[in-house]
Biotite code that builds the C-alpha atoms (Angstrom):
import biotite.structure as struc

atoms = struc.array([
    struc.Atom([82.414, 102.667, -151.709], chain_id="A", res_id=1, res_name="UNK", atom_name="CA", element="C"),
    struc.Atom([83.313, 102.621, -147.982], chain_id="A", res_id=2, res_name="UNK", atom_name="CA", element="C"),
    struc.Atom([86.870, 101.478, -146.856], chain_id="A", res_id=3, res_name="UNK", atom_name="CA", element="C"),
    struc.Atom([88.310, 101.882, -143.462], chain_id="A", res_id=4, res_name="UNK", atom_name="CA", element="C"),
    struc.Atom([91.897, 101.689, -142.089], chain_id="A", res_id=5, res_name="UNK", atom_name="CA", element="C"),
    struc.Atom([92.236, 98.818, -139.853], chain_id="A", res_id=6, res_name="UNK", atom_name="CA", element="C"),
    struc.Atom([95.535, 98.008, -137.174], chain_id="A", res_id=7, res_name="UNK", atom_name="CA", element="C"),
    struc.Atom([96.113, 94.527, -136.356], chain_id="A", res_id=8, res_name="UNK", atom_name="CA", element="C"),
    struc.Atom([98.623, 93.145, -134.422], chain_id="A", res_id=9, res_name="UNK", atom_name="CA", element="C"),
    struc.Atom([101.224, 90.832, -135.786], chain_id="A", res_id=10, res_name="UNK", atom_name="CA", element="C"),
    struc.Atom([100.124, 87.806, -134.613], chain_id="A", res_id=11, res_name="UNK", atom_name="CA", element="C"),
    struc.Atom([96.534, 88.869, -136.241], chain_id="A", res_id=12, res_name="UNK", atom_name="CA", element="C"),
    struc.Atom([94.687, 88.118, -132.520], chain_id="A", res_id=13, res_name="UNK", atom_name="CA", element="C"),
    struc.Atom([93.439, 91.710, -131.862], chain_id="A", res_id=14, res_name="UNK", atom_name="CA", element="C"),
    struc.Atom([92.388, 94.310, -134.700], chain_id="A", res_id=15, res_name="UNK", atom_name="CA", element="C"),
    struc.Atom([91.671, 98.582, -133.996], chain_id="A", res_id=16, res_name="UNK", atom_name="CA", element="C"),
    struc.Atom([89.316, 100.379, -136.534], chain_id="A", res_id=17, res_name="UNK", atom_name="CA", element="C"),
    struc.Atom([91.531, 103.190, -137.052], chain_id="A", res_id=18, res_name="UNK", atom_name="CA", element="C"),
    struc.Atom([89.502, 105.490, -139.467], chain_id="A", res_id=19, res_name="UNK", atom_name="CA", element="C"),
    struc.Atom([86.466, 105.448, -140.806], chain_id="A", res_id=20, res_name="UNK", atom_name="CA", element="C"),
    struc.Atom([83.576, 107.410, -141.989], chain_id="A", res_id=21, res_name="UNK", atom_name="CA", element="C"),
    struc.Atom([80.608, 106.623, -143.851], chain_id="A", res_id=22, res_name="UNK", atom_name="CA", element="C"),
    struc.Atom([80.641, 107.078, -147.678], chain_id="A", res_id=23, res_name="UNK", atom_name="CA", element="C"),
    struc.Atom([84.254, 107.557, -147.718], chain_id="A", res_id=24, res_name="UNK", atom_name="CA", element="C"),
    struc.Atom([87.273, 105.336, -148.874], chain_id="A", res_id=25, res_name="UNK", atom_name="CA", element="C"),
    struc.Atom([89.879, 105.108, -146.884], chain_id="A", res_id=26, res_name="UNK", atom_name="CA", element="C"),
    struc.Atom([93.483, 103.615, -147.930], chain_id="A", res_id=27, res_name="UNK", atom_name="CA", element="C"),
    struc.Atom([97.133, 103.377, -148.548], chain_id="A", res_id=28, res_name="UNK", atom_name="CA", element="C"),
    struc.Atom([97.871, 103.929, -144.616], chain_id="A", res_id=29, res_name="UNK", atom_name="CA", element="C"),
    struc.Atom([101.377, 104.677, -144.115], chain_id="A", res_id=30, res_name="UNK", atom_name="CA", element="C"),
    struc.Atom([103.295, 104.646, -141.005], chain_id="A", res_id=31, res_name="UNK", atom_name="CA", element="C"),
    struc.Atom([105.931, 107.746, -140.420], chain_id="A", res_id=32, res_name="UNK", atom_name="CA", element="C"),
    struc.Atom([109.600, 106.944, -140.133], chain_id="A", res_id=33, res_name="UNK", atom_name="CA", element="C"),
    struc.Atom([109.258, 107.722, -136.265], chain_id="A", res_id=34, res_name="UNK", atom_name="CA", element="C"),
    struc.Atom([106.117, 105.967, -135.907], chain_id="A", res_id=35, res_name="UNK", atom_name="CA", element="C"),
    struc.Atom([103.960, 108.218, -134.530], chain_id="A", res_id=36, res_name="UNK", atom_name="CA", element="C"),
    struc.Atom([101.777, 109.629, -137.502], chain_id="A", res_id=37, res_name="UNK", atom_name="CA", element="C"),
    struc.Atom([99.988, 107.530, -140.322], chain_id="A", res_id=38, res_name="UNK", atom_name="CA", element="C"),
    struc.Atom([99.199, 108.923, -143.330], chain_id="A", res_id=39, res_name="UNK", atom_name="CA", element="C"),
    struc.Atom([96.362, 107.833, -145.130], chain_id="A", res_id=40, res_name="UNK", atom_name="CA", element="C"),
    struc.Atom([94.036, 108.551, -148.576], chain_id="A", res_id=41, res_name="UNK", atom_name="CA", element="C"),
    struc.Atom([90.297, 109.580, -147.457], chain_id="A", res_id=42, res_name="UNK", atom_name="CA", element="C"),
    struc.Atom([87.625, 110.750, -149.469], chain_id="A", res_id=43, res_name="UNK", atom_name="CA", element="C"),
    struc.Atom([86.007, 109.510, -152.467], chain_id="A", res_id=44, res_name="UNK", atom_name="CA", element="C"),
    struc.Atom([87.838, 107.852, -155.029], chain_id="A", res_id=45, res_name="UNK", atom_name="CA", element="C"),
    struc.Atom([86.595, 106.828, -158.196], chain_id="A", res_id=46, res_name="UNK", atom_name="CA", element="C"),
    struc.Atom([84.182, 108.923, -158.012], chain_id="A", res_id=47, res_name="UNK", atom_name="CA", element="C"),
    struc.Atom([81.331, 110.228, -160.220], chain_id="A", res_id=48, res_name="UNK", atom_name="CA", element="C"),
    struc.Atom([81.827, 114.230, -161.273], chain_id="A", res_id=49, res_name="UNK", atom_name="CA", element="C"),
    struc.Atom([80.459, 116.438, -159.663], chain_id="A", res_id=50, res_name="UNK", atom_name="CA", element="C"),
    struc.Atom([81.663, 114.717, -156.308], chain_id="A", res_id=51, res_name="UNK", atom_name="CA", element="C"),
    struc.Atom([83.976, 115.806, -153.438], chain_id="A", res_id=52, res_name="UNK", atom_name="CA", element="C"),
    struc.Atom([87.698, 114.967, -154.064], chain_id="A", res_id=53, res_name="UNK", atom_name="CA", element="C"),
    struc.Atom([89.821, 112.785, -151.915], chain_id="A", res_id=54, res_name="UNK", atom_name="CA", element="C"),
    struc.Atom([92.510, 114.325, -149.883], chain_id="A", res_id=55, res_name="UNK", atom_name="CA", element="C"),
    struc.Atom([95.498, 113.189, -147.474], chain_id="A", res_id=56, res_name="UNK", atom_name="CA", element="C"),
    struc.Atom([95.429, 113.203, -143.911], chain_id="A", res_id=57, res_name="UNK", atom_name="CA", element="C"),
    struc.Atom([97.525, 112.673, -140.985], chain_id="A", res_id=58, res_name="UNK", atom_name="CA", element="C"),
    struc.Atom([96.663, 110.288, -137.885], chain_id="A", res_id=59, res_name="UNK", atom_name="CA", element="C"),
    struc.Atom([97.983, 109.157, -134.612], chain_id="A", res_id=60, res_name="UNK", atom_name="CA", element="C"),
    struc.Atom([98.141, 105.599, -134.150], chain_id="A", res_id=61, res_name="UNK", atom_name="CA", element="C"),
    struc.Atom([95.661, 105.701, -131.378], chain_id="A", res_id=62, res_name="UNK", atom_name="CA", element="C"),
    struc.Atom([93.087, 107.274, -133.983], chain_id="A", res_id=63, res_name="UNK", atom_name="CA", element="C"),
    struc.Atom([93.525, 110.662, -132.601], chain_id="A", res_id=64, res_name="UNK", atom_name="CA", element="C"),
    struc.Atom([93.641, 114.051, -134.135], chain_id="A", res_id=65, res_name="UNK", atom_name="CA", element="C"),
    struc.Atom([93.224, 113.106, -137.296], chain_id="A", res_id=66, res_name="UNK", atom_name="CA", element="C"),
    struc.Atom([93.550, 116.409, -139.542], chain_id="A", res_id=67, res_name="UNK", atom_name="CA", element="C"),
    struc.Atom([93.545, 117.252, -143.457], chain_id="A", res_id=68, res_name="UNK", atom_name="CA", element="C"),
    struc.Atom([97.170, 118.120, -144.992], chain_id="A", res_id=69, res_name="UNK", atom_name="CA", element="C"),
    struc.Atom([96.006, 118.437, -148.426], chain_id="A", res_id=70, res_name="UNK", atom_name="CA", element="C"),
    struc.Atom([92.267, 119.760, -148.679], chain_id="A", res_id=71, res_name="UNK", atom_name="CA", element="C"),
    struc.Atom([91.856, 121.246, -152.225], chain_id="A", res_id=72, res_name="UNK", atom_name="CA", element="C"),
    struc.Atom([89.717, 120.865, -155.529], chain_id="A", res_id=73, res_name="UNK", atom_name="CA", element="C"),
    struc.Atom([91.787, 118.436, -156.788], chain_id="A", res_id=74, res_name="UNK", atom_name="CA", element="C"),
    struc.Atom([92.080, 114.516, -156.353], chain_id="A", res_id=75, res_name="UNK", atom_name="CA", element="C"),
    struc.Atom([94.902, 113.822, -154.067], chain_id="A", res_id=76, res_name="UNK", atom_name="CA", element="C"),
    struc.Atom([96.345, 110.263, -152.774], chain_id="A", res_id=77, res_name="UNK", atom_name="CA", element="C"),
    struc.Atom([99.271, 107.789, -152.293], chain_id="A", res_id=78, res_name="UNK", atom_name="CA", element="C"),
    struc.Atom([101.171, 109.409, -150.375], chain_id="A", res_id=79, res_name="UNK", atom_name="CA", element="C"),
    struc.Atom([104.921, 107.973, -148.981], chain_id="A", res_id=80, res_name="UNK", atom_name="CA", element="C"),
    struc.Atom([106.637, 109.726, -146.321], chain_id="A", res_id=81, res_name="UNK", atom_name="CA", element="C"),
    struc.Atom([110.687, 111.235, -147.061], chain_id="A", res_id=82, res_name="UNK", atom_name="CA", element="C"),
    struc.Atom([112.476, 109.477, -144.912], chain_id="A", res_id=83, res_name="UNK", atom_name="CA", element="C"),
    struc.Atom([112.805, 112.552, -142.679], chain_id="A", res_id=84, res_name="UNK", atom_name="CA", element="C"),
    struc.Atom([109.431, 112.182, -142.153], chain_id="A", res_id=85, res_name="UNK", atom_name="CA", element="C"),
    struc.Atom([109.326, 116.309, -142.760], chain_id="A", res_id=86, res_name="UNK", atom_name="CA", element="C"),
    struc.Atom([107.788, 115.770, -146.230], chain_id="A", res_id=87, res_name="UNK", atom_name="CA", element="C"),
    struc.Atom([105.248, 113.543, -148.215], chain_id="A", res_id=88, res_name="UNK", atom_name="CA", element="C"),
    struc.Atom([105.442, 113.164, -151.964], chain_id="A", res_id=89, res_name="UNK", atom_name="CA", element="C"),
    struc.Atom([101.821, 112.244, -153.121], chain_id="A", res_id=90, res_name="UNK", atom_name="CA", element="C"),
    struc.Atom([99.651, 112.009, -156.247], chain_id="A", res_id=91, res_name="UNK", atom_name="CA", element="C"),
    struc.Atom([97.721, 115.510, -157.262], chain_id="A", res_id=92, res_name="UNK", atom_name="CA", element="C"),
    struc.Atom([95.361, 115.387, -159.892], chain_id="A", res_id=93, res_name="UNK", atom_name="CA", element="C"),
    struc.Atom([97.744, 114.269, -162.815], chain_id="A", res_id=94, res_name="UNK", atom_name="CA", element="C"),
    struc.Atom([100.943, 115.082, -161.331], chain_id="A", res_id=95, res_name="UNK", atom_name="CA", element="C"),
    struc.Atom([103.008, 114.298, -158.402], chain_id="A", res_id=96, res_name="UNK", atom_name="CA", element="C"),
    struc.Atom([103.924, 116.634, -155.548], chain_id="A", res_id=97, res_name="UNK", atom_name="CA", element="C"),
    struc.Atom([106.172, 117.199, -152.379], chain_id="A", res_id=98, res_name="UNK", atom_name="CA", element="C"),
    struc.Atom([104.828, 119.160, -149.340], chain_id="A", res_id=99, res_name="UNK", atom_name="CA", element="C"),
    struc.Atom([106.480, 120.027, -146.192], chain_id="A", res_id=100, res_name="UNK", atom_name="CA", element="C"),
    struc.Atom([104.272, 119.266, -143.193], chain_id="A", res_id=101, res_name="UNK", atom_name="CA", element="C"),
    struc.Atom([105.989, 122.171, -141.398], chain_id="A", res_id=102, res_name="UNK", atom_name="CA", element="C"),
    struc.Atom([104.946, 124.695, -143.801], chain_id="A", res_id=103, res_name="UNK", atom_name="CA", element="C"),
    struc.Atom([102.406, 123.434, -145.926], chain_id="A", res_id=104, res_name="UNK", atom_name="CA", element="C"),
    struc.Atom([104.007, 123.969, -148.874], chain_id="A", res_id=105, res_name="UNK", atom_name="CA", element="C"),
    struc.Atom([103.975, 122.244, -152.012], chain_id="A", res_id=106, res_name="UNK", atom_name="CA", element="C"),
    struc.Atom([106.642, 121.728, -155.036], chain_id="A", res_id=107, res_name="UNK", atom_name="CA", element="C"),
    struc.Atom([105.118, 120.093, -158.188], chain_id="A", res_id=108, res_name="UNK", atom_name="CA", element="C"),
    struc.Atom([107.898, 116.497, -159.015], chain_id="A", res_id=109, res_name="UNK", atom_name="CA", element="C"),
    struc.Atom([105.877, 116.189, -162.151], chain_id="A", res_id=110, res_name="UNK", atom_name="CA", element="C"),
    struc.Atom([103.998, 118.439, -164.382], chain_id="A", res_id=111, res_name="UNK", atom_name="CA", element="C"),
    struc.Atom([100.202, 117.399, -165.631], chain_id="A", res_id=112, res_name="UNK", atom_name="CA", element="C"),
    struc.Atom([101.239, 116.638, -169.175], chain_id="A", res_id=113, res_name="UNK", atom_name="CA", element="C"),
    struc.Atom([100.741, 112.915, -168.516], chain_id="A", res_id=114, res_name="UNK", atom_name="CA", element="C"),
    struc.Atom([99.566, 110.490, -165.817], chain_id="A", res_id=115, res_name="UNK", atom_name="CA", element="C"),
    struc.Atom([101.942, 109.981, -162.682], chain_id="A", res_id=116, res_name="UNK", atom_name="CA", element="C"),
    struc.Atom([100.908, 108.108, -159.649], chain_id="A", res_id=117, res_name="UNK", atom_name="CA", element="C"),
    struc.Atom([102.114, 105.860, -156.848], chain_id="A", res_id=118, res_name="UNK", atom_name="CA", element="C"),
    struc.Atom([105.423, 107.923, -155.994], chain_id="A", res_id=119, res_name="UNK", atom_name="CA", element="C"),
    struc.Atom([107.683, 105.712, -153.189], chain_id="A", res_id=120, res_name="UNK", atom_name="CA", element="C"),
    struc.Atom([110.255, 107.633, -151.249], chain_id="A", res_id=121, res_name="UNK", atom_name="CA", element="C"),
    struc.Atom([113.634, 105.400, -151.538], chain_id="A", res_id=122, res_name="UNK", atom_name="CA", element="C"),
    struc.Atom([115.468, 104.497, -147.712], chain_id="A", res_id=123, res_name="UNK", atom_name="CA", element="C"),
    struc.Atom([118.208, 106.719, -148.624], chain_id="A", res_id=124, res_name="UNK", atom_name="CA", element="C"),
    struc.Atom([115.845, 109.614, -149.630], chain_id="A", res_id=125, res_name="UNK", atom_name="CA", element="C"),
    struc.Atom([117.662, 110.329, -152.737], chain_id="A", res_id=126, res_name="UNK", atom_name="CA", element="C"),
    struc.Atom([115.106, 109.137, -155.279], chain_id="A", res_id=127, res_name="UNK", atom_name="CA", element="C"),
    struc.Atom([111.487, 108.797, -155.827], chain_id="A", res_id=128, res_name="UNK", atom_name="CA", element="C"),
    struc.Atom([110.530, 106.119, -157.997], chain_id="A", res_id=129, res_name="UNK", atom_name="CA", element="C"),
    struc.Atom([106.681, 105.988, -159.565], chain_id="A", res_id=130, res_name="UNK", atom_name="CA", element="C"),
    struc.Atom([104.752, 105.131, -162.510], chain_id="A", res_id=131, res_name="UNK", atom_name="CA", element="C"),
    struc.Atom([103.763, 107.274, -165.906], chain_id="A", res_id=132, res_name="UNK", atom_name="CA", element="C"),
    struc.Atom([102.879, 107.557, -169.039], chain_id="A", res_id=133, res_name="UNK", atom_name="CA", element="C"),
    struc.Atom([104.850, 110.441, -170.252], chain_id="A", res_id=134, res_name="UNK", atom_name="CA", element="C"),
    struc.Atom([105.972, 107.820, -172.687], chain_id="A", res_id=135, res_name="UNK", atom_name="CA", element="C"),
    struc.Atom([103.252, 106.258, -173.954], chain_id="A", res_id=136, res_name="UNK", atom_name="CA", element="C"),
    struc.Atom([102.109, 103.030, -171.595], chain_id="A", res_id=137, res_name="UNK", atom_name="CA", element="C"),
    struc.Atom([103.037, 102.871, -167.811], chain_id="A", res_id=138, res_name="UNK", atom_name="CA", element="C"),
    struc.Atom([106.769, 102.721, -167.332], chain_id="A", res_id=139, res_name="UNK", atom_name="CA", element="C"),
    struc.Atom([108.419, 102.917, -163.799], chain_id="A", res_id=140, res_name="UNK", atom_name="CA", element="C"),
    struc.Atom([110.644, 106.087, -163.345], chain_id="A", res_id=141, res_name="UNK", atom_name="CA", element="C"),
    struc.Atom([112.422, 107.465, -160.714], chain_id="A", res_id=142, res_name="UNK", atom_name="CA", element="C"),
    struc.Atom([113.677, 110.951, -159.924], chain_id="A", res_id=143, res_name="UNK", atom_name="CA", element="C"),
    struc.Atom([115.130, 113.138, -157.496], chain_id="A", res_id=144, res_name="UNK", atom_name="CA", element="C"),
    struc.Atom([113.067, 114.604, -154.988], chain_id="A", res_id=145, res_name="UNK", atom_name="CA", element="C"),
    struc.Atom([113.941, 118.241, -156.400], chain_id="A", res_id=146, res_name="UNK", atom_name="CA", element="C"),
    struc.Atom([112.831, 116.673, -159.959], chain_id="A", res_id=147, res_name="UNK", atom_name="CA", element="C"),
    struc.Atom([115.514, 116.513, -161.402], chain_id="A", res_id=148, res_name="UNK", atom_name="CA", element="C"),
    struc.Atom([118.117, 113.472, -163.220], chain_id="A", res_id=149, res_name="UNK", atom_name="CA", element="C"),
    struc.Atom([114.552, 111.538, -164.287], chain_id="A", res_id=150, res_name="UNK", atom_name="CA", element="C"),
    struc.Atom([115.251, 107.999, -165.314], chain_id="A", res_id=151, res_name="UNK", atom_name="CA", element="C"),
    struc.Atom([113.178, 105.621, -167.090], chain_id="A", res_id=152, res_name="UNK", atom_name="CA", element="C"),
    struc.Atom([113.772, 101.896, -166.030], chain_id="A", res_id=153, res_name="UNK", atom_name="CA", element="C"),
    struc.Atom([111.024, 99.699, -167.700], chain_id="A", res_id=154, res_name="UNK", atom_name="CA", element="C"),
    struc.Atom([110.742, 100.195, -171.542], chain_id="A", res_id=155, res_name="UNK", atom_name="CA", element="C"),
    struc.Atom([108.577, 97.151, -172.258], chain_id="A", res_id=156, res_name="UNK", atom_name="CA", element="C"),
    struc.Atom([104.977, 96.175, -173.589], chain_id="A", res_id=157, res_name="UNK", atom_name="CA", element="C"),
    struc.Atom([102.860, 96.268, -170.402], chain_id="A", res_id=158, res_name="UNK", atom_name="CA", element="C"),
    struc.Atom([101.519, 98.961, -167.992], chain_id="A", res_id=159, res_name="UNK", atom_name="CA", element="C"),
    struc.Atom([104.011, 98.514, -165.186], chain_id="A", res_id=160, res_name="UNK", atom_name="CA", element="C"),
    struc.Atom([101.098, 100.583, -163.427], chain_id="A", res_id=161, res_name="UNK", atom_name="CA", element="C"),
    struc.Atom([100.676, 98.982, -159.342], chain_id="A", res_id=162, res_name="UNK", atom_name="CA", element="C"),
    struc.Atom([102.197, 100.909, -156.892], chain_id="A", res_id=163, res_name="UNK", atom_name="CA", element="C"),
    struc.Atom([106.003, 100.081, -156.492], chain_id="A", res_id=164, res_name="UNK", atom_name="CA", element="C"),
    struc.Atom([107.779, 99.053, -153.680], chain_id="A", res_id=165, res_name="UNK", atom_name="CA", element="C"),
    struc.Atom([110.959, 100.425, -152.278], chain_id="A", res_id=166, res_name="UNK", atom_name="CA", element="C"),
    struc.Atom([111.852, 97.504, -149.386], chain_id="A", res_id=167, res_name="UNK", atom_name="CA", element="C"),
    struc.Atom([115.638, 98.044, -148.472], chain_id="A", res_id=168, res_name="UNK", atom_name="CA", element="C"),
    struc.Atom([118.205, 100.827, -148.534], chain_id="A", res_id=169, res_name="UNK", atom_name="CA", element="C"),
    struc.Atom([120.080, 99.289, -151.283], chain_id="A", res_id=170, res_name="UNK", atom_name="CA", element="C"),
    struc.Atom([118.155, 100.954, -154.207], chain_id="A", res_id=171, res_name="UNK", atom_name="CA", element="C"),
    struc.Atom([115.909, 97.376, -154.286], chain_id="A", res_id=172, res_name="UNK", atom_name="CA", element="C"),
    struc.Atom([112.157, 98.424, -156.383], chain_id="A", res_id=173, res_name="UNK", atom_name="CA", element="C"),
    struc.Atom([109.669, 95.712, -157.016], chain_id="A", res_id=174, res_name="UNK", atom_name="CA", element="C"),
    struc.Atom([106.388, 96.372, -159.318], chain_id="A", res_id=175, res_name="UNK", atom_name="CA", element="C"),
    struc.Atom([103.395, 94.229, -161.015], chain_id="A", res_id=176, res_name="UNK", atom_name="CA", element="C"),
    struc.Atom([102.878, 94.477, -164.810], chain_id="A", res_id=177, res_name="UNK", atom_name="CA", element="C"),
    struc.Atom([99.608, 94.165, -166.837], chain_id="A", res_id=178, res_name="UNK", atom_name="CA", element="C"),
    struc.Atom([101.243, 91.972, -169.137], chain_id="A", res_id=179, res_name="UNK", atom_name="CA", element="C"),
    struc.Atom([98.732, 91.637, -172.100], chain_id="A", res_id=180, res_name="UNK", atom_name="CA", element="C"),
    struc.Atom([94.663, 92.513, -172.415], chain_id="A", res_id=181, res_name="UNK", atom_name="CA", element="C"),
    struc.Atom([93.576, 89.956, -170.534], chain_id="A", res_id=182, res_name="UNK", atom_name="CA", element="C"),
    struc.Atom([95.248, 91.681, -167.324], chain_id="A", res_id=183, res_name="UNK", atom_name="CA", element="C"),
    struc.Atom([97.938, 88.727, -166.561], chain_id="A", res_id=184, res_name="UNK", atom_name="CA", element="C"),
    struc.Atom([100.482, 89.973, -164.073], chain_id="A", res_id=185, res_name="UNK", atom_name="CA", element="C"),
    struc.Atom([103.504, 89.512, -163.057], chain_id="A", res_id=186, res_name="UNK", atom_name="CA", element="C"),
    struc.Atom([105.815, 90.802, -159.597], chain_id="A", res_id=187, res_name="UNK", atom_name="CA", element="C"),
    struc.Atom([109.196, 92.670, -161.320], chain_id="A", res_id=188, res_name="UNK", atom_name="CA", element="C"),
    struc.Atom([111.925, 92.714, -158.904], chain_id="A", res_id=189, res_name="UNK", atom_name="CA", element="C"),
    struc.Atom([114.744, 95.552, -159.831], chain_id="A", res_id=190, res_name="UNK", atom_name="CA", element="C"),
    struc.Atom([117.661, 95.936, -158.205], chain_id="A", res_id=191, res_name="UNK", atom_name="CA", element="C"),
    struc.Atom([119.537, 99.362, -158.767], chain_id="A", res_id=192, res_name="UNK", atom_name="CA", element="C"),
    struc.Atom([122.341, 99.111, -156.148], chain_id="A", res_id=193, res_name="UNK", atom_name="CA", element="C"),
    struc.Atom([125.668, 97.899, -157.350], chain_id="A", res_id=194, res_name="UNK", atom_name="CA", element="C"),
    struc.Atom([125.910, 95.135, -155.085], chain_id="A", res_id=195, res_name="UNK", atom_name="CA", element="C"),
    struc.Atom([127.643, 91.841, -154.554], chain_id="A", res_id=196, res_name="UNK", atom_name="CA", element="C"),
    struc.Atom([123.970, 90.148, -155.300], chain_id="A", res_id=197, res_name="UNK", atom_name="CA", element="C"),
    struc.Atom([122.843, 92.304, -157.694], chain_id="A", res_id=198, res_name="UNK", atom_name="CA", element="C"),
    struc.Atom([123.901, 90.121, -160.878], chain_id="A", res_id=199, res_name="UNK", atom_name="CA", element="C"),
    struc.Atom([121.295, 87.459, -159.523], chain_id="A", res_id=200, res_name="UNK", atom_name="CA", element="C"),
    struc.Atom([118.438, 89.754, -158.973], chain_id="A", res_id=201, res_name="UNK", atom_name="CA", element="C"),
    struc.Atom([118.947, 92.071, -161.806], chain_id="A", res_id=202, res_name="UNK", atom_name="CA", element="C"),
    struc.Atom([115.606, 91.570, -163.186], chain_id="A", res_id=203, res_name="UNK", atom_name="CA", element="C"),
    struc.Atom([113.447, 88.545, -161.394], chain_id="A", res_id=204, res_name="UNK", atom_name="CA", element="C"),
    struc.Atom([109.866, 87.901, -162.356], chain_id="A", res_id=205, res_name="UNK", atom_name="CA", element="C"),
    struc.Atom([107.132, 85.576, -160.672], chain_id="A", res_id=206, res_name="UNK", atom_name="CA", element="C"),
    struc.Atom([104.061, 84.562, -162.915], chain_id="A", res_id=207, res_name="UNK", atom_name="CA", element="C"),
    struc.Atom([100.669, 85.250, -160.863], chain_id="A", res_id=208, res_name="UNK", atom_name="CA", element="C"),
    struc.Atom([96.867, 84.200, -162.917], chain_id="A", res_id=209, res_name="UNK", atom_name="CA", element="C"),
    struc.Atom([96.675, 82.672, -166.033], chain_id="A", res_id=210, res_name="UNK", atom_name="CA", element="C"),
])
């Protein structure tokens, strides 16, 4: 399956092939905090065995030196940037990671025990929130970027198991939920800032599909 990353400007008039490279997938493109680095997911997902794994890499927004962070046997991806923008916490293999881009090196946030994936680096850089199912189904978790003080925060039927969203500084996640078998979903807004809003958008919800 070949994916490329793709720029386009706001008002959707012009549109810059960023990266791509045949029989590769190439996804979750992430700007850096300064703006002058994407990260990006690049090899081949879903793949058969046998194959190549995928790996993160780094580019410049001009689609320059574009380098491998991660380059390993196993299958790395989704990767969100510390706010910092020193440090990427991404998916490897079954677990979730932090490396510093100034050293290369890498802390496991998870251990391999169970499935973790789609890690989001909160504003305030003081918690990571993802997805596992160290409990059974997909629940949405966060945890310090040290891994430590985990804390569950779904604990429902449902894989809560799309990559989360951390949009504002005031501890604001949003998710989608596989509700049932035949894959209804629905958006899961959670706010975890004590704010003066925060007892109307404790838990929202928005049916999508039938």
């Amino acid at each position: 399956m070949n994916t490329s990353i793709e720029i386009i400007s706001a008002d959707g008039a012009s549109k810059t092939t960023l990266f791509h490279r045949e029989g590769f997938s190439a996804f979750s493109g992430l700007w850096s905090p300064a703006g002058d680095k994407i990260a990006l997911s690049v090899g081949r997902y879903f793949r058969a065995a046998g194959l190549p794994p995928a790996q993160i890499g780094l580019i410049k927004p001009d689609g320059s030196t574009f380098r491998l962070i991660v380059d390993d046997d196993m299958n790395n991806g989704f990767p969100s940037w510390a706010p910092d923008g020193d440090r990427l916490v991404f998916k490897r293999g079954r677990q979730l990671v932090v490396t510093s881009l100034a050293d290369g090196a890498v802390v496991p946030l998870t251990d391999a025990s169970y499935y973790s994936n789609f890690p989001q680096w909160s504003p305030d850089s003081d918690r990571i929130m993802f997805t596992a199912n160290r409990d059974g189904d997909f629940e949405l978790y966060t945890t310090r970027p040290d891994g430590t003080r985990l804390r569950r925060l779904t604990d429902v039927p449902g894989h809560d198991a799309t990559r989360p969203s951390v949009p504002t500084a005031t501890g604001s996640f949003s998710a989608a939920r596989a509700r049932d078998s035949r894959m209804r979903w629905r958006c899961t807004t959670l706010c975890l800032s004590r704010t003066a809003r925060s007892s109307r958008c404790a838990l929202t919800a928005r049916m999508y599909g039938s």
